[in-house]
LOMIRO-812326 format. One record per atom (N, C-alpha, C, O, CB): x, y, z. Coordinates in pm, whole numbers, plus 50000, padded with zeros to 5 digits. Glycine has a CB too. Layout:
BEGIN
XYZ ...
# end
This chain:
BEGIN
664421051687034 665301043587118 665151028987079 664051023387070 664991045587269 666401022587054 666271007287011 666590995087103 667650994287165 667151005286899 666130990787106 666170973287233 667540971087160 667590973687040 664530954187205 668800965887233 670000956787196 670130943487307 669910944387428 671480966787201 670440934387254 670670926687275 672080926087346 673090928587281 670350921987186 672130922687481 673340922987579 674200907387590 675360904087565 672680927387739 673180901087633 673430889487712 672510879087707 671430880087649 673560892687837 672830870487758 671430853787817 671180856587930 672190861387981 671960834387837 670230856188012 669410846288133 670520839988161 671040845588258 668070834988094 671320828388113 672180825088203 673630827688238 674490820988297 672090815888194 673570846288151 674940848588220 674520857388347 675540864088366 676140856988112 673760860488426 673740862888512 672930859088623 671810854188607 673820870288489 673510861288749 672490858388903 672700867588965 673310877888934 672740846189008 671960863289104 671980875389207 673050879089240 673370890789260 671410873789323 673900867189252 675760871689276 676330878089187 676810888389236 676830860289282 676500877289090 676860880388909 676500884988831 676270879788723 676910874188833 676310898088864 676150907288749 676990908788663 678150905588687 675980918188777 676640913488550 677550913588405 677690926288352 676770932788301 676920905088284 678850929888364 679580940088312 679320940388144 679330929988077 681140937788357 679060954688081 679280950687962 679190969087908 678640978587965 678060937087903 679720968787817 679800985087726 679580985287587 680260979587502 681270992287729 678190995087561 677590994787457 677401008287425 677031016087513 676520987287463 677701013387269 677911027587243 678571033387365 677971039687452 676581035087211 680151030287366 680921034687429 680331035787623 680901040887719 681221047587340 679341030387615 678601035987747 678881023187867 678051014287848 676661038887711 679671020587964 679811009388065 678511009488172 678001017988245 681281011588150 678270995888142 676700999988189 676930980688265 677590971888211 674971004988003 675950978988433 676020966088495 675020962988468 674200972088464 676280963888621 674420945888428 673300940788448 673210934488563 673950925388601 672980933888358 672340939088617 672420929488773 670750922588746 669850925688668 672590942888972 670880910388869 669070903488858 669160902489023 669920896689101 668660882888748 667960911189036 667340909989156 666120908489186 665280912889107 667560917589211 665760902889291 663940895289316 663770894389147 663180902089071 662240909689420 664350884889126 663250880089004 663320884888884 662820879988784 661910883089029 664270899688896 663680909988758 665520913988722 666360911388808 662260929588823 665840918888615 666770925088556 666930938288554 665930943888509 666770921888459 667730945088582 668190959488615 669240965288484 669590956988401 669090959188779 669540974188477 670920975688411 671180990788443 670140997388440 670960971888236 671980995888464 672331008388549 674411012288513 675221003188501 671861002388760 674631021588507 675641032488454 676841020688583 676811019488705 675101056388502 677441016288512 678511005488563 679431016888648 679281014288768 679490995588417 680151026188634 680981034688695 680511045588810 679671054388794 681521040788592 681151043388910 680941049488981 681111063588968 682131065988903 681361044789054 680581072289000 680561082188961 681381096789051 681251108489014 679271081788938 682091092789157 683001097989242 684301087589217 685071091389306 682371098789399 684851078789160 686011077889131 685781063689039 685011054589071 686991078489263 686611063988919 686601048588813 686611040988922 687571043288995 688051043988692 685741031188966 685111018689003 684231008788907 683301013988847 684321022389104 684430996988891 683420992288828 682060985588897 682090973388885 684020984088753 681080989688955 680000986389062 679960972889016 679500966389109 678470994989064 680250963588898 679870950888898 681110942088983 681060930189014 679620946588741 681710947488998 682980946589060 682550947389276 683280944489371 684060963088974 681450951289274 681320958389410 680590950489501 680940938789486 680630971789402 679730951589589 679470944389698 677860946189724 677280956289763 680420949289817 677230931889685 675680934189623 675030930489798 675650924489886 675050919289449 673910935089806 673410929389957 671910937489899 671750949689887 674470936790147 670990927689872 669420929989878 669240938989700 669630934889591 668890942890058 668680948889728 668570957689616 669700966889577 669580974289479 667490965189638 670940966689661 671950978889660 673250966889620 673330954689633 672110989989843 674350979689554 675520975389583 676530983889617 676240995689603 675850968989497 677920981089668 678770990789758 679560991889605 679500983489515 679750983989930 680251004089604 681331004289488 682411001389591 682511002989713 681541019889386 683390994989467 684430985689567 685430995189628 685790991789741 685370973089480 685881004589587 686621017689622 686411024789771 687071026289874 686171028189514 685101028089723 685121038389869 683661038989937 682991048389979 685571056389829 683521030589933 682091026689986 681181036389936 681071045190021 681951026190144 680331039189817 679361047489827 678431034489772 679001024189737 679501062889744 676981035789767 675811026689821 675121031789690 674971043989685 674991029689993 674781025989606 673481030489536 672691016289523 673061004489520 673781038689374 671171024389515 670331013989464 670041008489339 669511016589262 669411016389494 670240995889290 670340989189137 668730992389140 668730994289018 671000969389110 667560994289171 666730993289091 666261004589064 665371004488978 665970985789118 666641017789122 666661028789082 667841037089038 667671047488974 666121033289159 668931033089069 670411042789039 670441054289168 671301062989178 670301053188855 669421052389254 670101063789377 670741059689433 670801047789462 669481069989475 671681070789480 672851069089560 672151072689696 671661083189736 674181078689515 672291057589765 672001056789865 672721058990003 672011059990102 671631048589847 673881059590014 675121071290106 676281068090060 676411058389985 675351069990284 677241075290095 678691076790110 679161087889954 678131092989908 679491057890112 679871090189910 680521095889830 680541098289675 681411104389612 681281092089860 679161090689616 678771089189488 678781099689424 679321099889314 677701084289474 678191110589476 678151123089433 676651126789379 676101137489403 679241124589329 676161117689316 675221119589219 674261104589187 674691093289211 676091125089089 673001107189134 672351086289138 672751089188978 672961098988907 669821078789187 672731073988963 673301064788812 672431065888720 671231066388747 673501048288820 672941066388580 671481068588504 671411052488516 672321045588563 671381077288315 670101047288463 669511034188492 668791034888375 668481046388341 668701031688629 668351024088289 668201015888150 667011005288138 666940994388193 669571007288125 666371009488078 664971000988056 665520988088040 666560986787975 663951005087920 664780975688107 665350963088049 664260952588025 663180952888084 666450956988144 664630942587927 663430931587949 664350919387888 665530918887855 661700935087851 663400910887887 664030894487815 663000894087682 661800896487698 663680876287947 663470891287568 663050885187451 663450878087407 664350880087325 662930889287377 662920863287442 663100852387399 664360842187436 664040831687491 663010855387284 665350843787418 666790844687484 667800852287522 668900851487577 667330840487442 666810862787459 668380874287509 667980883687652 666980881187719 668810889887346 668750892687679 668450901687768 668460913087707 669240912587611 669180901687873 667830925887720 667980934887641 667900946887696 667100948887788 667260933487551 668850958287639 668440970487731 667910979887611 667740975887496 669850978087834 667710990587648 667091005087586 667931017487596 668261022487703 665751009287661 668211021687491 669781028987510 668761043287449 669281054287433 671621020887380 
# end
């Protein structure tokens, strides 16, 4: 498995996560308490884009139909998801942000 390079530190905040698709795969970076997440961007009960959705603490709402998962694990935490998100090793090197595909 290889580290890629996504993004900067300053394209995202707690408000602003960053959408982005790598080997065909749509995947959100979100930053919460401090740390970087990156987790399966689509909702998985109907095309939503969760970076698109409604962030409050560790979770965000998909904008569609309210289902709840948690960004720092990918569980679906209620409503209609169907299933939890796969979720993506992440770290910072140097300037970039990076995930693990």
């Amino acid at each position: 498995m290889s580290w890629i390079s996504v993004c900067q530190p300053d394209d995202i905040s707690q408000d602003e996560p960053k959408a982005i698709e790598v080997n065909g795969k749509k995947i959100g970076v979100f930053f919460i308490d401090d740390q970087y997440f990156a987790i399966e961007n689509v909702c998985p009960h109907a095309f939503a884009l969760l970076t698109e959705g409604f962030i409050e603490e560790q979770t965000v709402e998909c904008p569609l139909h309210e289902a709840i998962f948690n960004i720092q694990t990918g569980e679906l935490v209620s409503g209609p998801g169907c299933r939890d998100l796969c979720t993506y090793p992440v770290r910072v090197e140097g300037l970039d942000v990076q995930i693990q595909l």
